[in-house]
N, C-alpha and C positions, 0 to 999 in steps of 0.2 A: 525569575531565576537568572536570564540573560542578564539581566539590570542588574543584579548584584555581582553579579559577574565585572561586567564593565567597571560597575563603581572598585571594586576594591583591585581589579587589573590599572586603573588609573590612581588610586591610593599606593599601591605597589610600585609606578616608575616614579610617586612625586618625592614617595622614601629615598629609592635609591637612584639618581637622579643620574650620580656619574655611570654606575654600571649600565642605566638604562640606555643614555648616548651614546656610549663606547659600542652598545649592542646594535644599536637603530643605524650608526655611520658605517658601522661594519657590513651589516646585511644590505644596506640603501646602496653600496660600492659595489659589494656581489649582483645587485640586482641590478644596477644601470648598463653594467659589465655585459651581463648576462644578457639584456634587451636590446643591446648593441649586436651581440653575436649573432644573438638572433636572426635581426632585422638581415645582416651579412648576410648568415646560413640559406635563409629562407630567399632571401635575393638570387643569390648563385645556384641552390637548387631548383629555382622554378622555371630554366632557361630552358627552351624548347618544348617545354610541357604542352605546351599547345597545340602542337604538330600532331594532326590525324594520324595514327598506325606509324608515329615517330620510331616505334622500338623497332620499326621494317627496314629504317634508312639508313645506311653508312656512307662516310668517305673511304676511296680504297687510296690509303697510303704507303710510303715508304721504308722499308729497314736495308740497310746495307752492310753487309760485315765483312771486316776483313782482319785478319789478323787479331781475331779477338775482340777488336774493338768495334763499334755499332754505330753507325750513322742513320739518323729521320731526316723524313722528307717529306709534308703533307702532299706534294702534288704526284702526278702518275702522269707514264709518258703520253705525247699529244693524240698517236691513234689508239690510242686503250679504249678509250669510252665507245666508240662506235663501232670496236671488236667483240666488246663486252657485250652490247645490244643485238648484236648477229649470232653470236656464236653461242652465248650461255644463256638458255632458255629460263634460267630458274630466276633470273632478273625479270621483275616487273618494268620500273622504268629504269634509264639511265641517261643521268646529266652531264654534260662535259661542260667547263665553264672556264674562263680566264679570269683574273682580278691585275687591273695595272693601278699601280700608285701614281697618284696626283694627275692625273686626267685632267685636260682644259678642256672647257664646254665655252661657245659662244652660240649667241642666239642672235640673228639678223631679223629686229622689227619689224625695218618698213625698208623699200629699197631707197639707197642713197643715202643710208643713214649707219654711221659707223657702228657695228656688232657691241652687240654686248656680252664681257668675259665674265666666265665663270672659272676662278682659276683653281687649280690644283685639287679638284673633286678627286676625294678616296674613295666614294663610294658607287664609283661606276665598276662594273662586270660585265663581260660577253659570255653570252650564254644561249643555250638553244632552246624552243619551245619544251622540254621537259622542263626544265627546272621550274614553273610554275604548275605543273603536277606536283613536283615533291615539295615544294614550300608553299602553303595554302595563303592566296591574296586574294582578298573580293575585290573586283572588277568593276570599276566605275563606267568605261569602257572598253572595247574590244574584248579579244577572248583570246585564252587561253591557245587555244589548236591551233591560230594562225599571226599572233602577236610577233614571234620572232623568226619566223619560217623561211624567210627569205634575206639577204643580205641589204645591212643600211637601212634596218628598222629598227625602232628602240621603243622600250615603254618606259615612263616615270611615273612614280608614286605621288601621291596628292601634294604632299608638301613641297616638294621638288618640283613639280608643275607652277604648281606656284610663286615658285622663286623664278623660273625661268620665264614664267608666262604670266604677271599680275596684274589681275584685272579680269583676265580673259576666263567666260566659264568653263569649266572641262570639257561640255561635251564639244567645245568648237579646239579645243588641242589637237585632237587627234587629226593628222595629216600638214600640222606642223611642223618644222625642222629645225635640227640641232643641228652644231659641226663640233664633232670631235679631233683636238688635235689640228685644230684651223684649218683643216685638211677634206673631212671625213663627213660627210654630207648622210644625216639618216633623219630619215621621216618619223614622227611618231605615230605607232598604230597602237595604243591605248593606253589607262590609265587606271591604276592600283590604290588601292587606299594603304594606307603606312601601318606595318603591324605597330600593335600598342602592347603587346606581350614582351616578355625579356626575350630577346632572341639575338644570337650574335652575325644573323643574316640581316646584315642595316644598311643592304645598298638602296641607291635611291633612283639610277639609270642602270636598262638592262638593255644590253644595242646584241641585234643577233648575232651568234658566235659566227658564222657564215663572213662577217664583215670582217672581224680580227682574221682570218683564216687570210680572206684576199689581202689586207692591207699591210697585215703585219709578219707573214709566215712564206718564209720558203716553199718550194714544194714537196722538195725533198724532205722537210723539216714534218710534215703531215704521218709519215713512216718511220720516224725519228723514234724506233724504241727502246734506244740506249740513255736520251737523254729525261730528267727527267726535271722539271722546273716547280717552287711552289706555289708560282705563279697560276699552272695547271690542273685543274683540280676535279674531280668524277664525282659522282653522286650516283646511290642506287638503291632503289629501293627492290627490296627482294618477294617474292611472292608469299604468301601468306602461306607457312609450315615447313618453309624453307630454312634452314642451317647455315648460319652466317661463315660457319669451318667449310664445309661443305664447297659454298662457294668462292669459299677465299683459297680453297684448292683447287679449283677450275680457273681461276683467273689467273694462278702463279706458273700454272698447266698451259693456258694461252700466251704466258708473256713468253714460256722459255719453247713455245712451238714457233715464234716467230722471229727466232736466235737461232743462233748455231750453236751446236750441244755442245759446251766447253766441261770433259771430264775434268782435266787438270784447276780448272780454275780453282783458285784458292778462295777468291772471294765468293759473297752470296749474296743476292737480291731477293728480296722477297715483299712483296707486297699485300698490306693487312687491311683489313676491312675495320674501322676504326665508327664505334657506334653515336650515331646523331647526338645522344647526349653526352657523350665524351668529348665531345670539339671542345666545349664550353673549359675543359678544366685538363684540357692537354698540356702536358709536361714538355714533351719533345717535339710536337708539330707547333708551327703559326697558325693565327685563327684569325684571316682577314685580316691582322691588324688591328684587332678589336684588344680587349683588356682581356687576361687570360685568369682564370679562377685555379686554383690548385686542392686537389682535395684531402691534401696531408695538410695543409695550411687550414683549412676549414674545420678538420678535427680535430688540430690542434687548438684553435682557437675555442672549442666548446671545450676541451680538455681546460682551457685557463679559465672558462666562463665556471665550469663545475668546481673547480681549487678554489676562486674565489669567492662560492657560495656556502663550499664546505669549510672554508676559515673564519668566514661570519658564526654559522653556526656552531663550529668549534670555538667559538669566544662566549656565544649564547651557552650553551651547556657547561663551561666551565666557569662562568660566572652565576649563573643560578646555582648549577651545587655546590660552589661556593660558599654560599649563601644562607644553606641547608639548617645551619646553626641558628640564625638569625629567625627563619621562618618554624622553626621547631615546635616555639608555642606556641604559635597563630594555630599551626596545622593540629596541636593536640586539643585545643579548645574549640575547634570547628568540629572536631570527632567527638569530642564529650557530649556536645550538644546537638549533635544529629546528623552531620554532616559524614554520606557514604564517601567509599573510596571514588566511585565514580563521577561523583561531583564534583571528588578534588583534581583530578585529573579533568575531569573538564573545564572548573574555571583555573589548572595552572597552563591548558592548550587557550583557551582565551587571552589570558594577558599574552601568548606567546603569539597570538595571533592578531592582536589587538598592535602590539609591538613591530610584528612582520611587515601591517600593513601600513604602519607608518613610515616602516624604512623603504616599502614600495611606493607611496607617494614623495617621499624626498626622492629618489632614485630619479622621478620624472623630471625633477629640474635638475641633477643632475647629467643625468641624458645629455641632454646638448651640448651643457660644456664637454662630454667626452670626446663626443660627436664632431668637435674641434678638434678636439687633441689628435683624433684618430683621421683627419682628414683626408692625407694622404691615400689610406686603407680602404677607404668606404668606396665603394660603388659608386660611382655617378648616377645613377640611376635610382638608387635609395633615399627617400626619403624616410623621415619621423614625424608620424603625425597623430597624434594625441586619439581621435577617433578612428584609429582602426582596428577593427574587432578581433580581427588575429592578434594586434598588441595586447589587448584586455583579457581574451582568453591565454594566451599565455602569463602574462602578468597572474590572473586568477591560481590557474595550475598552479605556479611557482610561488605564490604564496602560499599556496594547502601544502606541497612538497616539504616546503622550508618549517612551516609547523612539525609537520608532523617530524622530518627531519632533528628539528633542535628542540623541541617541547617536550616528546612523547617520553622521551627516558628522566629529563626533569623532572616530568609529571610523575609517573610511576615511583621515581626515587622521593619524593616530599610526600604523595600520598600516603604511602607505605610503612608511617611511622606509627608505631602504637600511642594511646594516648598517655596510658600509665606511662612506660616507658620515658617517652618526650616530655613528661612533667619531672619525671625524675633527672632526666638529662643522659640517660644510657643509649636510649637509640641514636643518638647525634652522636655518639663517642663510639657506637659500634657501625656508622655507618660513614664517617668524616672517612676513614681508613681506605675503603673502599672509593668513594669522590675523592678523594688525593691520589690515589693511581691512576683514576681515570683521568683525573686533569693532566698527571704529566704525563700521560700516553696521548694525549689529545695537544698537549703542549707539544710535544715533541713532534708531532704530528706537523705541527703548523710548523713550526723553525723549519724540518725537512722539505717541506714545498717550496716557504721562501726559498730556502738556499739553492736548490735546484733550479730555482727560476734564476735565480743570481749570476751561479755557475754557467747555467746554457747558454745565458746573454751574452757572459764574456766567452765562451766559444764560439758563439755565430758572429760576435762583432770580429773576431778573433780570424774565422774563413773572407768575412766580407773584406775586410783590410789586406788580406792574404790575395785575393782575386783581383783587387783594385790594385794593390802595386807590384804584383808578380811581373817579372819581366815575358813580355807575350811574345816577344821575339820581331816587334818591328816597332818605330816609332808609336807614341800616340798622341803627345803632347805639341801646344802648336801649332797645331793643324785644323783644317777647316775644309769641308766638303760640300757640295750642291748641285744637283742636277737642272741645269737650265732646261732642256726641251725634253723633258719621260717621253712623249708621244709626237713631239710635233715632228711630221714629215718632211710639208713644204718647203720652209728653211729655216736649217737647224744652221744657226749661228753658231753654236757652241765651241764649235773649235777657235774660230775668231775670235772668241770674248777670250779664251784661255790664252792665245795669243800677246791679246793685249796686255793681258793681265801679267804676264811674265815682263815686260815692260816697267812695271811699276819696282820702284828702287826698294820699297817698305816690305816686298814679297820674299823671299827666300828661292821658293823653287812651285813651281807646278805641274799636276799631270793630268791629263784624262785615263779614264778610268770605267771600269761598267759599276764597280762600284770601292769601299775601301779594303782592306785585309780583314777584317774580321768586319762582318755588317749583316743586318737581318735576312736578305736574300741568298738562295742557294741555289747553285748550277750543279748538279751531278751528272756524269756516263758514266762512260766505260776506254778503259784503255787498252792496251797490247805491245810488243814490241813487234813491228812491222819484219823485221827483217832474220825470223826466227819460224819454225815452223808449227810452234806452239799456240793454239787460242786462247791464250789463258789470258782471258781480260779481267783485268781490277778495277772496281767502282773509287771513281777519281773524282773531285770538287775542281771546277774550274775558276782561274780567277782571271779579268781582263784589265789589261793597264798597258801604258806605252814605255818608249824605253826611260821616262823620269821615272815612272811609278815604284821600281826596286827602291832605286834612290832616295827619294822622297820620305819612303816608310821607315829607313833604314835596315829593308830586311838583307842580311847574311848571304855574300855570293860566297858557296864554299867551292867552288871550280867553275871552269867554261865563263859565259861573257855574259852580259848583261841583253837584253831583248834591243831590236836596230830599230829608229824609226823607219816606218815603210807605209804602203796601203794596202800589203797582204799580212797574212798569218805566213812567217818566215822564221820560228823558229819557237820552242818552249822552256821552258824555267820549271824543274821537278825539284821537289820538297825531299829529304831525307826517308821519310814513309815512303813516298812513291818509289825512290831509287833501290830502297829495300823489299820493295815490293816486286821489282821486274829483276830482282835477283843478285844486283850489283850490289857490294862491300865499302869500295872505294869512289866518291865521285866522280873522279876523270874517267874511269868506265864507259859512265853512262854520254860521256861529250861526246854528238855525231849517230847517235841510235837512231833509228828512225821509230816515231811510236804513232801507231796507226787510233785514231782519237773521232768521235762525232765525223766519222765517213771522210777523215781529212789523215792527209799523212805528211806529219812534220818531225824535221829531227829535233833532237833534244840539243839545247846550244849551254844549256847551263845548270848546276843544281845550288838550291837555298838552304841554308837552316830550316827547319821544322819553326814555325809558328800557328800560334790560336787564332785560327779562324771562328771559331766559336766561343761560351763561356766553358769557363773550368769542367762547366756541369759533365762536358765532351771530352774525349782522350783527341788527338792529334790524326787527321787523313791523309791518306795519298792527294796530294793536290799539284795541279800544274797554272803555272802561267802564263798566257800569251797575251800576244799585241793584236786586236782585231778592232779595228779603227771604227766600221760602220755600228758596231758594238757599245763603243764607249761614249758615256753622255755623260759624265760624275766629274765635273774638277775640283780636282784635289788642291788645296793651294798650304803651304810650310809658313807661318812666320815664322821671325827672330825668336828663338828663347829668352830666357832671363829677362821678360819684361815686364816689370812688377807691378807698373804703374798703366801697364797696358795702354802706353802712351803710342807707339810706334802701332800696334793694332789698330788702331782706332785711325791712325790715318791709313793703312792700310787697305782697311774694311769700308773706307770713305771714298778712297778709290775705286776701287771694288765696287762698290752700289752706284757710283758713278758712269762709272763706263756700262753698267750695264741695264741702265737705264736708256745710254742713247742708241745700244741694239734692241733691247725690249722697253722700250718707254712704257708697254700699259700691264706690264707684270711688276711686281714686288718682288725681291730678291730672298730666301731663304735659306740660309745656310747652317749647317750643324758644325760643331765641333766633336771631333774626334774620339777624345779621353770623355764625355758624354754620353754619346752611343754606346762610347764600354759600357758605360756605369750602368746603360737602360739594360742591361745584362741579369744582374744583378739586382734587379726594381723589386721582385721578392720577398728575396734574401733580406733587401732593409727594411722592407714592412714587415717582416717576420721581427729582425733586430728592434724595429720601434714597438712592435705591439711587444716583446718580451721584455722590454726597459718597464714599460708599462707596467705589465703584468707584477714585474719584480718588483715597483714600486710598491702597487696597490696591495698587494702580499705582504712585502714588509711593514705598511701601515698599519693593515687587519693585525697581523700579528703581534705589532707592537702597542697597540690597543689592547688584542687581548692581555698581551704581558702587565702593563700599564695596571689594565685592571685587578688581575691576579696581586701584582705589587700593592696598589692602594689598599685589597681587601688583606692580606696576609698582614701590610703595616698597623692596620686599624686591628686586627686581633692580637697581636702583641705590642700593641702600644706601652702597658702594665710592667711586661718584661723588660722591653729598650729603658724604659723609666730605672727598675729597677738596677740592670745592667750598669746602667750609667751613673746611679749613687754609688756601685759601689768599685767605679774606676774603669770602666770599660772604653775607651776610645772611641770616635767617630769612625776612625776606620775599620774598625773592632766590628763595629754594628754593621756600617754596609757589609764586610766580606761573612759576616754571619749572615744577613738580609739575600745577599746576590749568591753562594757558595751553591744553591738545591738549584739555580735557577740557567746557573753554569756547566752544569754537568747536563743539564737537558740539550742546552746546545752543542755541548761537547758530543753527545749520543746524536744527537739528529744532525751532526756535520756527517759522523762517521755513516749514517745510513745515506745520508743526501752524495757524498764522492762517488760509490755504483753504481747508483742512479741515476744520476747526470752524464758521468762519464758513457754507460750503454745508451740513455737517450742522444748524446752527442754523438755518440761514434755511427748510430743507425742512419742521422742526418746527413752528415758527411758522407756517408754511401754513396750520397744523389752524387756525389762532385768526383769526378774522374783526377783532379790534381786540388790536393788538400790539404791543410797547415796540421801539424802537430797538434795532439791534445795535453799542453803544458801543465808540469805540475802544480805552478803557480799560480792555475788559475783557480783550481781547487781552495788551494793557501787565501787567494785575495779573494774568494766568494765568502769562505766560511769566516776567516778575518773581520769583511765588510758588516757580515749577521752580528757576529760578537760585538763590533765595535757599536754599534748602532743599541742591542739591546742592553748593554752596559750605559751607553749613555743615559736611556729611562731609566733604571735602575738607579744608575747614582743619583739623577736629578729626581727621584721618588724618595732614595733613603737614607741621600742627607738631608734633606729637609725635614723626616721623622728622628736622624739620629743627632741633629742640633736642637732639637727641642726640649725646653726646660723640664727636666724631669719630674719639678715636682706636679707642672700640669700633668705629664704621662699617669703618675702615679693616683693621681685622682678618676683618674678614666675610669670608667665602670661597664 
């Protein structure tokens, strides 16, 4: 019975050859789509999965409000963790940890032999012997209890050992030495194997937090619980039938027991216990540095994987009943002679299945080239590979779905026919009525997805464009930024190389800096006005620069003076929020206040415009400026504008890597530019923008496939008509706007459903963005313009080539 099955499902696509291709590229597009998303989905959700009693462990991070508006923070102030461990019993363990960017590691071989560097390692951490309680490492050597315990000890991970030690077996590492920072001399006491699971914990040196505390930290800064860095960062896992609220009320209960009770305060601090598998797909905190996953992004992407599979199969069902006319007698003469309804519905789920799985084997070569296209989007960590089982069992699924999906009403509808009837030709006439609503409710169907996909694209391309050239209120073009020494103590050159560098005639201007005006690191406290008898302290963003740095950025001195060279903190630079924040109307007010700040009391010497320190996604903070010299490591260097041919850069930048070569000859120079960094803002936003072009695309092909096909089968059943029409005087243009007039009004209906629809999915997106572009009329106009323009052109190129044809072949058509 299969076999006959088969044979007459393979009889049936070699009849209809085009319907069948149209069906097979439609569904192969849904399904590559789909096994793309997949691989995504499944990627991003499996992150931490590994973690023993994972659902026990949080980071406790940051919220700060003021004035309505919210600022995050992933870290917590420096003595949090070891209060948290004393004081709140309902905590199992608790990790306090640091993370520095670009970390030099150098290893000394043998003596009298120059080190060897390891430069700018991101994935060193200081940390205390918990943190290998909460993230599980098996142990090649040492342990656990006494790996980090004492200060200027470190452990590395197999591969990391390896790089720094090749050759040497593992177990002869251990009680070998590293220097961090050319400076920072620690032994190793043991050695981890590298997790091989998703995890976005991928450091590869762990040096005990005891070491950062002496080398890098005040002492006063250890009590420091106004500031709060996301540098700094807690881990805890909580005991088993414990309430993550519970304790995230005890810990907001310890931070304000070890403050002074500010009734008045207008602001609020509040710090949230944010769940181990939340890191991976945070919106608002940093995560290491690591690639950040979004989970509106994720479901949206299975929302475009499901459109694309529900437009294949809305071209399948309206091409088969289509059809219905054609297969009429087949189906009455299979029932004459024996053939149940249930065997017709099963061989018309065969051919549809027969059919499905062809378009799933094209789909797999397919695949890759998507896999291109999507480049940017994919995970680094993702791969496609033909054998594995999770691909196959889904592929499977999604082929029985898609049957049953686009077959089962075909099937039902062609079974269904009486025999008598269908010899007579009545039940094709009484049931064509019925498949011609359903196709333009299914037509229409499809034109409304595309168009919505059309629409939203030129809305987010529409914020993305909005974000990139909104004026952010200080320079951004032009500019170039680098941190020569992140860690190194012994001798920081830096100021000298900046020195020189202002030297160079192709430069503009230069500053040092802790880092630029808007940039991925964040300083937050707390401020006050010193010389009033109110506590009312406001959570403030700090920024470090000297006195070029104003200059430089060209951020807005709206009264008072610009910041003096000096080698103290002698004065600060308050933003419009802050000045409205301590009460003051008018800037010159606030010139000469003294504002009592991070345990230090400076007057106020000047206030700024209000600029984005952050992206759009943020409204505007209280933020202050100052000059603290031992602070800044970031030179900031201006070229010339206007240089197209980036001639004058280029020697510049020649200079530049020259001189600073003959203060660090064995380092490589790295430097960012400015208008860059915005853009990494944004990184997103355009993978969003690229997959929805995408999307738009492949939508409009499915559906103009489907139209395509609707077209060729409608020209082929009035072939006789056109003939006729055209003996007796009817125009070429006559016939297309007769051919296209049913086909126009479906898109003219599924604009008018697709403008709500877009417009509320667009305006929900834009929620996320604190400062946002208009939702333009026009773009509604040039979405649904684009669909028309586009299904007009298959149409015409389908029905003049029917409406120029010799009518007296038409007329012979039978």
């Amino acid at each position: 019975m299969f076999r006959n099955f088969f044979i007459s499902a393979v009889r049936s696509f070699l009849r209809n050859k085009s319907f069948s291709l149209i069906n097979i590229i439609g569904l192969a597009i849904g399904i590559s789509a789909s096994l793309i998303i997949f691989l995504i989905v499944r990627h991003d959700f499996s992150f931490e999965k590994f973690q023993p009693e994972g659902e026990r462990i949080y980071r406790v991070t940051g919220e700060f409000v003021f004035d309505g508006n919210t600022g995050y923070n992933s870290g917590a102030p420096i003595p949090m963790g070891n209060a948290i461990a004393s004081e709140i019993s309902d905590v199992e363990i608790t990790s306090s940890c640091k993370t520095r960017i670009g970390q030099r590691i150098s290893v000394q071989r043998a003596e009298k032999q120059k080190p060897t560097v390891f430069k700018k390692d991101n994935r060193v951490i200081y940390a205390d012997k918990n943190y290998f309680s909460l993230i599980p490492y098996e142990w090649v050597s040492g342990s656990s209890q006494t790996a980090l315990e004492q200060p200027f000890q470190a452990v590395l991970t197999e591969s990391k050992a390896t790089v720094l030690f090749p050759g040497i077996p593992m177990s002869e590492i251990p009680g070998r030495e590293i220097f961090l920072s050319d400076s920072i001399r620690t032994t190793i006491t043991g050695i981890v194997k590298d997790i091989k699971e998703n995890t976005d914990f991928l450091f590869n040196v762990f040096v005990s937090r005891k070491t950062f505390e002496i080398k890098f930290l005040d002492p006063a800064e250890l009590n420091a619980w106004d500031n709060v860095s996301s540098e700094t960062q807690v881990f805890l896992k909580l005991r088993e039938g414990v309430a993550a609220k519970d304790v995230q009320k005890k810990i907001n209960l310890l931070y304000q027991s070890h403050r002074t009770p500010d009734p008045e305060d207008q602001s609020k601090t509040t710090f949230v216990l944010q769940p181990l598998a939340d890191i991976h797909f945070s919106t608002v905190y940093d995560n290491f540095d690591q690639r950040l996953a979004h989970k509106t992004t994720l479901y949206g992407l299975m929302t475009i994987a499901t459109f694309l599979l529900l437009l294949g199969c809305i071209n399948f069902i309206n091409l088969t009943t289509a059809q219905a006319t054609q297969r009429a007698k087949e189906i009455g003469i299979r029932k004459t002679i024996g053939s149940s309804k249930n065997q017709l519905v099963l061989q018309f789920l065969s051919e549809t299945f027969l059919l499905t799985l062809t378009a799933t084997l094209l789909s797999l070569l397919i695949t890759p080239l998507l896999l291109k296209a999507f480049a940017d989007f994919i995970p680094s960590g993702l791969q496609f590979k033909f054998f594995q089982p999770q691909v196959w069992l889904f592929l499977f699924l999604l082929t029985v779905v898609i049957c049953i999906l686009s077959g089962f009403y075909p099937a039902l509808v062609l079974s269904s026919f009486k025999p008598v009837s269908v010899l007579k030709n009545q039940a094709v006439k009484s049931s064509g009525s019925r498949s011609y609503n359903l196709r333009k409710v299914l037509s229409i169907s499809q034109f409304v997805i595309a168009q919505v996909f059309i629409i939203v694209t030129l809305l987010v391309s529409k914020q993305i464009r909005y974000s990139l050239n909104k004026d952010l209120g200080f320079k951004k073009d032009a500019i170039i930024f680098f941190e020569p020494n992140p860690d190194r103590v012994a001798t920081d050159n830096s100021k000298v190389l900046a020195e020189k560098i202002k030297a160079i005639p192709e430069v503009q201007q230069v500053s040092m800096s802790y880092g630029p005006p808007s940039y991925r690191g964040n300083w937050t406290t707390t401020a006050k006005l010193a010389d009033t008898k109110s506590e009312n302290y406001t959570s403030v963003s700090v920024k470090l620069g000297d006195d070029e740095y104003v200059n430089l950025y060209k951020i807005k001195l709206l009264a008072g003076k610009n910041l003096r060279q000096s080698d103290t903190i002698n004065g600060l630079l308050i933003n419009e929020r802050m000045l409205n924040a301590l009460g003051f109307k008018v800037p010159a007010e606030a010139i000469g206040k003294i504002l009592e700040w991070n345990q230090m009391l400076t007057p106020i010497v000047g206030v700024v415009a209000d600029f984005h320190e952050k992206s759009m996604h943020e409204s505007i903070k209280p933020l202050l400026i100052t000059h603290w010299p031992s602070q800044e490591r970031v030179i900031n260097i201006a070229l010339p504008p206007n240089d197209p041919e980036n001639h004058t850069w280029k020697i510049a930048l020649e200079k530049v890597g020259k001189i600073w070569k003959d203060i660090y000859p064995d380092d490589e120079i790295e430097f960012e530019f400015f208008d860059q960094e915005i853009a990494k803002y944004y990184e997103a936003e355009q993978h969003i923008a690229s997959l929805l072009m995408w999307a738009s695309g492949l939508s409009i092909f499915i559906s103009l496939l489907g139209l395509l096909g609707l077209i060729i089968f409608i020209t082929n059943q009035r072939t006789k008509e056109i003939g006729i029409r055209k003996v007796i005087g009817a125009s070429v243009a006559q016939i297309i706007t007769l051919l296209s007039k049913d086909f126009l009004k479906l898109l003219v209906i599924a604009f008018i459903i697709a403008v709500p629809v877009s417009w509320y999915s667009s305006s929900k997106w834009l929620e996320n963005f604190a400062y946002r572009t208009e939702i333009a009329w026009w773009i509604f106009i040039a979405g649904g313009t684009l669909m028309v323009f586009m299904a007009m052109l298959v149409l015409v190129l389908r029905t003049v080539r029917v409406a120029t044809a010799n009518p007296v072949k038409s007329l012979r058509t039978e």
